[in-house]
N, C-alpha and C positions, 0 to 999 in steps of 0.2 A: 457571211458574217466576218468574214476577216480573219477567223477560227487558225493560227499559223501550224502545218503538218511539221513537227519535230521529229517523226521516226516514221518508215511506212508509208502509207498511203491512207489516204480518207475511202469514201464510200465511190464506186462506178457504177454504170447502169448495169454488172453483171450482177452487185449484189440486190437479187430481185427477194420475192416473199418469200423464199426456200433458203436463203442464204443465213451462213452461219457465224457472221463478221461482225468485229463488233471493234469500235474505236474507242481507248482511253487518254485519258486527261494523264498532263504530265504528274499533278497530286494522285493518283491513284498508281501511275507506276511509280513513284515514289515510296506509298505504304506498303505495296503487292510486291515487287519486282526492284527492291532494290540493292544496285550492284548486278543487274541482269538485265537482256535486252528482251523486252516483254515482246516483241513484233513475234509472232508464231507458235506463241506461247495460249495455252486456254484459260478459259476463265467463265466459271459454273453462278449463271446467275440467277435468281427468284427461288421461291422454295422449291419448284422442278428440278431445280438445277442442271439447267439448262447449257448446256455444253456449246458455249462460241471461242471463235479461233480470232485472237487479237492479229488487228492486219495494221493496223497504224498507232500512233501515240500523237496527243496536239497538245496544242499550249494550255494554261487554268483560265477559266473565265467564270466571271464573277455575273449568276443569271439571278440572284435574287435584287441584289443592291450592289453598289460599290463600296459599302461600307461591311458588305458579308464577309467571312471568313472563307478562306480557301478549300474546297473539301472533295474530294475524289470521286470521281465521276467516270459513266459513261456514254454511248451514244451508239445507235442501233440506224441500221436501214427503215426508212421512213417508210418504205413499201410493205415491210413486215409488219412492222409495229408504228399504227397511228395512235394519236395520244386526241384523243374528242375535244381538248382543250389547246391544243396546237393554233402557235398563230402566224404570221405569214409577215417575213421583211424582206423589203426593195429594195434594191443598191442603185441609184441614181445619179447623173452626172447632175441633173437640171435643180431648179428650187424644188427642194422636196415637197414645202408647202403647196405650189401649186400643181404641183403631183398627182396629189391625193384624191381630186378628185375623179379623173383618168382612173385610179386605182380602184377607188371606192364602185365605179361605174360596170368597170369588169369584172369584179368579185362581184355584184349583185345579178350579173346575166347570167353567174353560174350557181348561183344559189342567192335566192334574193332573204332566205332566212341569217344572212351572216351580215352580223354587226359590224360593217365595214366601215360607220360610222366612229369606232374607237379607233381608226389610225389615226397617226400621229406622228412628227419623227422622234429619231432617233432622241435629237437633241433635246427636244423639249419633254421626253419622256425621262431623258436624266436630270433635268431643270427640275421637274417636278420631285425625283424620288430625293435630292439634296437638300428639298423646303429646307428641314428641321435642320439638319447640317447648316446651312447658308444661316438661319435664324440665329442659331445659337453661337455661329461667327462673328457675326453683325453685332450680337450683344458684346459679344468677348471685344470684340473692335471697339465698342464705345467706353465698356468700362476702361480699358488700358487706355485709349484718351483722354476722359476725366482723369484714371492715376496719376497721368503725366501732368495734367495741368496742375494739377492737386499737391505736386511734387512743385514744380516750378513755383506757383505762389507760396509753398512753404519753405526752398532756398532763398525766395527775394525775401522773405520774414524775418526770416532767421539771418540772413544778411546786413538788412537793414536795422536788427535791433542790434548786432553787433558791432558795426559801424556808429550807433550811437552810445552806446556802453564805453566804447574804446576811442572814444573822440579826444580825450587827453591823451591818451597815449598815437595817436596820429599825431595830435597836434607835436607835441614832445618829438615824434620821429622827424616831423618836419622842420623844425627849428633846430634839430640835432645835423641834420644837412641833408636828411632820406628825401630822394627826389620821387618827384609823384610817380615816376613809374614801379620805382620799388612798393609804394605804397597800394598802388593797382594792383600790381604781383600777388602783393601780400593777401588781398582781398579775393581777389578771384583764385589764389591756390587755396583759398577754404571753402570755397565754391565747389571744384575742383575735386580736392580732397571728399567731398559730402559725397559726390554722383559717383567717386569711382569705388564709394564703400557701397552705395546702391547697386552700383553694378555688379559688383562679385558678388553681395547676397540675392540679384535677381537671377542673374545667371544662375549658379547653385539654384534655386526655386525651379527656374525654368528647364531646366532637368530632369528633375527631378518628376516634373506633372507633364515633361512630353509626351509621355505614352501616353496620357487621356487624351493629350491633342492629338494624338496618329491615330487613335481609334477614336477620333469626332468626325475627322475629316478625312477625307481620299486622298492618294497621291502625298502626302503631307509626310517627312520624315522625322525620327526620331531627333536626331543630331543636324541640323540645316547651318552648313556654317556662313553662309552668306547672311539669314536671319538674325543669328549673332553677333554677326560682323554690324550689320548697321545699328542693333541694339545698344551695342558696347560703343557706339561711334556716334549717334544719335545722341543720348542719354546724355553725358558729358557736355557736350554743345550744346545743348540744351539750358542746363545747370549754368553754364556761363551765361549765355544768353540773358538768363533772368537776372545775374548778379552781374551784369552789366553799370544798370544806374543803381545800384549800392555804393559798388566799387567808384562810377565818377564820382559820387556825391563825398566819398572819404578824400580823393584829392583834391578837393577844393576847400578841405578844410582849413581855417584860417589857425595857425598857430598859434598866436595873443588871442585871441577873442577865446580860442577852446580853453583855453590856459586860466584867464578871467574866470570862465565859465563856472571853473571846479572851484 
């Protein structure tokens, strides 16, 4: 399994059906044994209270889901204690797919009552247990593209009615001597101005509801500064982007004609 030995040793062929050994997770010496080196130390476990002698410590692993919580654990010689619901993984160099059925073929000549039929690999058995995770990423992924769109058409709105509210007063800056690029400036710094108020109140938001995103998703942190980094860098470019043709259409205002106008 990959299972990494942090302290000690894992299990040998010595610890046979008599043997008194027993391996824990690094969360259990964590709750049990902490500030102390648990390797040779015991530990009483079932209502017997049954007396094993800790010979190793391994890394946490996560056996129900990747979305489960961490929680302390231990692991016994499979020769003493078999579990009737025990199931059996391969480590393979080749395609595991076509594996399985080599695999499926030898589990059946040793007992043709074992549903050899549910392997599967690895990967696709993690594919499947993320359905609901993936599902509800997917969503999250479409609504923040409609926001963004949703955002864009209401910067070019709000631009473009601005640009026509203030078309004397363009006109006026132009015929005062403001050259078109100042008037660009002018435009796209309210553009500008709009996304980087957005962005500090997204950021603050997005803070704020990380933790429901770290506990949606695996692997996923709280604080992802690269995430940030193109949110905060995106968003902005974007904002312009849209107030693009607002901003040409105010420097092409004609002076006299805006002037006539009012």
């Amino acid at each position: 399994m990959g299972i990494p030995i942090r302290r000690g040793r894992a299990f040998t062929d010595q610890d046979g059906p008599s043997s008194q050994t027993v391996v824990i997770s690094e969360a259990l010496a964590r709750r049990y044994f902490a500030g102390q080196d648990p390797v040779g130390q015991r530990l009483l476990l079932g209502r017997a209270r049954l007396e094993m002698q800790i010979v190793g410590v391994v890394g946490d692993v996560k056996h129900i889901n990747l979305r489960a919580d961490l929680r302390p654990e231990f692991y016994l010689p499979m020769s003493r204690f078999v579990s009737p619901g025990a199931g059996l993984v391969v480590r393979t160099t080749a395609d595991p797919a076509a594996f399985l059925p080599t695999l499926q073929r030898r589990a059946w000549l040793l007992d043709s009552s074992i549903p050899a039929n549910m392997a599967a690999p690895v990967e696709q058995l993690l594919y499947t247990s993320l359905a609901p995770a993936r599902i509800a990423t997917l969503l999250l992924a479409a609504f923040a593209v409609i926001t963004l769109v949703l955002g864009l058409v209401g910067v070019y709105g709000v631009l473009s009615y601005s640009v026509r509210q203030r078309t004397r007063e363009i006109g006026i800056r132009l015929a005062l001597g403001a050259s078109q690029r100042e008037v660009l400036r002018m435009v796209l710094g309210e553009a500008l101005g709009l996304a980087l108020a957005g962005v500090a109140v997204g950021t603050a938001a997005a803070m704020l509801l990380a933790r429901y995103l770290e506990s949606l998703l695996f692997g996923v942190k709280t604080i992802d500064p690269a995430t940030y980094a193109v949110a905060i860098v995106s968003v902005p470019c974007a904002a312009l982007l849209a107030a693009w043709q607002p901003a040409r259409r105010a420097i092409r205002v004609d002076p006299a004609t805006s002037l006539r106008s009012e």
